[in-house]
C-alpha positions, -999 to +999 in steps of 0.1 A: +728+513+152+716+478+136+713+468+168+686+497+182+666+492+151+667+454+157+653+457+193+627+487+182+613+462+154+607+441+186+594+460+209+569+471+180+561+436+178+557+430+212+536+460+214+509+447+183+507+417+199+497+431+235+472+458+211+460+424+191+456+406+223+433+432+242+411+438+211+404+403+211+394+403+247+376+436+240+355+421+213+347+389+232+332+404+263+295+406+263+281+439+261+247+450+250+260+478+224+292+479+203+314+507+197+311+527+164+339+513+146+324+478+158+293+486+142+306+501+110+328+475+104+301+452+108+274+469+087+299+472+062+303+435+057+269+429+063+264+453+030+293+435+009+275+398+018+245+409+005+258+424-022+273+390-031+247+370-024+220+382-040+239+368-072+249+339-062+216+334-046+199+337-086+232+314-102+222+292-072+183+290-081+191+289-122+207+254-117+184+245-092+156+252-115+176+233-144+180+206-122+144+206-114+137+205-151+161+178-159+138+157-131+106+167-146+116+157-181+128+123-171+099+119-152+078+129-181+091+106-204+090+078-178+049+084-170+050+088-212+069+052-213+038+039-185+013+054-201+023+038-237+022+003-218-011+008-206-027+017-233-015-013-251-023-037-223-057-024-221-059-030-255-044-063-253-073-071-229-099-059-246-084-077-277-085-112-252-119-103-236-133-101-271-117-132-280-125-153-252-165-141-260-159-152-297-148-189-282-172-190-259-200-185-285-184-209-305-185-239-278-216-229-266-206-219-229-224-187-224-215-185-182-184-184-170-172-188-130-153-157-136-190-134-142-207-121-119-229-088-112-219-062-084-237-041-065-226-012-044-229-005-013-217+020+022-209+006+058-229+023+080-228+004+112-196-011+128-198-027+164-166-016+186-166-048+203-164-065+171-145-047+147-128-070+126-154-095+126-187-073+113-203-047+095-237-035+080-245-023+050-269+003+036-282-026+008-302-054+014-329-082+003-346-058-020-312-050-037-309-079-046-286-092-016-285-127-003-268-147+020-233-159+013-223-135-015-194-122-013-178-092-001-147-070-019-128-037-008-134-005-027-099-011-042-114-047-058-101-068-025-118-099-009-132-088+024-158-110+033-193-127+028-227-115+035-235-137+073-272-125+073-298-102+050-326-077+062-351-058+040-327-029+041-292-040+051-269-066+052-244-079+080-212-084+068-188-112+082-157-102+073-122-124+067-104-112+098-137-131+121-127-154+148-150-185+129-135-217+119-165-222+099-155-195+076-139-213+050-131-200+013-116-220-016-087-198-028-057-202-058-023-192-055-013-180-086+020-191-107+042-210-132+019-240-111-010-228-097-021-246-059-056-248-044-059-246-007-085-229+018-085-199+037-090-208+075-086-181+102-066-151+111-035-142+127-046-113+146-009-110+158+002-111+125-028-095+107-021-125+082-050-151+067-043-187+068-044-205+035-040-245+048-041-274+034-015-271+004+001-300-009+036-304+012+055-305-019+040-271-031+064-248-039+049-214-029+071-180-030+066-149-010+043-122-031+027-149-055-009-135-059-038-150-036-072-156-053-107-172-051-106-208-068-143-203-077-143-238-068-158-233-035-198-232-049-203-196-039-174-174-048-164-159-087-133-170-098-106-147-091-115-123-064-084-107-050-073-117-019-038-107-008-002-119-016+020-146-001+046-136+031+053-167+044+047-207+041+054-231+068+045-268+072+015-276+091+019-298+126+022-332+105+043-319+081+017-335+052+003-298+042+017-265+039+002-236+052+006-203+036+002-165+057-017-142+028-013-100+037-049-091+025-048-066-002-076-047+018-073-027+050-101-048+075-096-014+097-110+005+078-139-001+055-163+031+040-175+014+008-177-020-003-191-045-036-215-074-028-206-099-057-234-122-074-223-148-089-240-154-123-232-187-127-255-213-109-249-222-078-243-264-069-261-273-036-235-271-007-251-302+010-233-321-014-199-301-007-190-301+027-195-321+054-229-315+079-200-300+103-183-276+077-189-246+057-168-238+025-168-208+000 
């Protein structure tokens, strides 16, 4: 008797395994409609995920919206923290530029090579064939514009110099032109501050070529690029761009510096011509018959 139930538990077995077996295949073959129990059993879960999910989907988006919260806090208090330090270096500046008046007064020097007087202007005219070397301007001689002023970026960038003036308008040379002429006296800024000249474009690169620094100069990438003011034509610190690289020239007695403008030559909509307010020493006595510098 053992024995007959033994072999009958088995052969049930066997049985639920064959049944198990062919429901599987049943339910893998591709058909285009399931039976009913298919389709109850299905809809039936589908109901009992949704009926789940909708809560977890709200405890999902309550932490996500804490979470969120947390962020914009943090965030707050950061732009709170920023905004706290400009306001007191804007004061700090206006505290300096208020002093620097007062001590100017005092000794007497009422012109500066910092001060000059902008006037604002909008490209309209750009020759294809020379797009990085030239633009025109909607301001001209009875604006006030004159040759050899120079040129910065809406965002307060070094560009260029007015080449040529008409009644109207004003062609633009900017600091990406193929001219060796085009020479500006420019600063790098630091713990010790270096004078050297802006000569040329890597159009490769898009880098300007600040040459002729001393060979023991020791210039960092991202040390700020400005005008020297020194040049007879330029304000004093105009923005240029930032250091990337220094190598030594062919002779190894200079260094010569690769500057990333802090303008985009590409594209230019509206621009500053920059008068310099101090006067202006006669360049004849400056460069050489066969050289131009700014």
């Amino acid at each position: 008797m053992p024995q007959f139930f033994l072999n009958k538990r088995l052969i049930f077995l066997l049985v639920s395994i064959i049944i198990l077996v062919a429901l599987i295949g049943f339910s893998l073959r591709e058909r285009e409609e399931l039976t009913v129990p298919e389709q109850f059993l299905k809809d039936a879960t589908g109901w009992i995920q949704n009926v789940f999910a909708k809560p977890q989907g709200y405890v999902t988006d309550f932490f996500e919206n804490v979470k969120d919260l947390q962020n914009t806090y943090s965030e707050n208090k950061e732009l709170k923290s920023r905004l706290d330090k400009l306001a007191k270096l804007e004061a700090d500046v206006q505290q300096l530029e208020k002093e620097n008046e007062e001590l100017r007064e005092i000794l007497g020097e009422k012109e500066s090579l910092r001060d000059y007087e902008p006037i604002q202007a909008t490209v309209i005219g750009r020759n294809p064939d020379r797009w990085h070397e030239i633009i025109i301007i909607n301001k001209g001689e009875v604006n006030g514009i004159e040759q050899n002023m120079a040129v910065v970026s809406s965002n307060g960038y070094l560009i260029g110099k007015v080449k040529s003036t008409q009644q109207f308008t004003a062609t633009i040379q900017l600091l990406s032109a193929m001219d060796p002429t085009n020479r500006i006296s420019a600063e790098i800024k630091g713990n010790e501050e270096y004078f050297g000249t802006i000569e040329g474009y890597d159009v490769d690169r898009e880098l300007l070529k600040l040459k002729r620094i001393p060979y023991d100069a020791k210039v960092e990438k991202q040390q700020k690029v400005v005008t020297s003011g020194l040049g007879g034509i330029f304000p004093q610190n105009l923005s240029i761009g930032e250091v990337v690289d220094v190598e030594p020239d062919e002779f190894g007695l200079n260094q010569t510096a690769y500057v990333k403008p802090g303008a985009n030559f590409y594209n230019i909509r509206n621009v500053m011509v920059v008068k310099r307010v101090m006067d202006q020493p006669n360049l004849s006595d400056m460069v050489d018959d066969e050289e131009e510098e700014l």
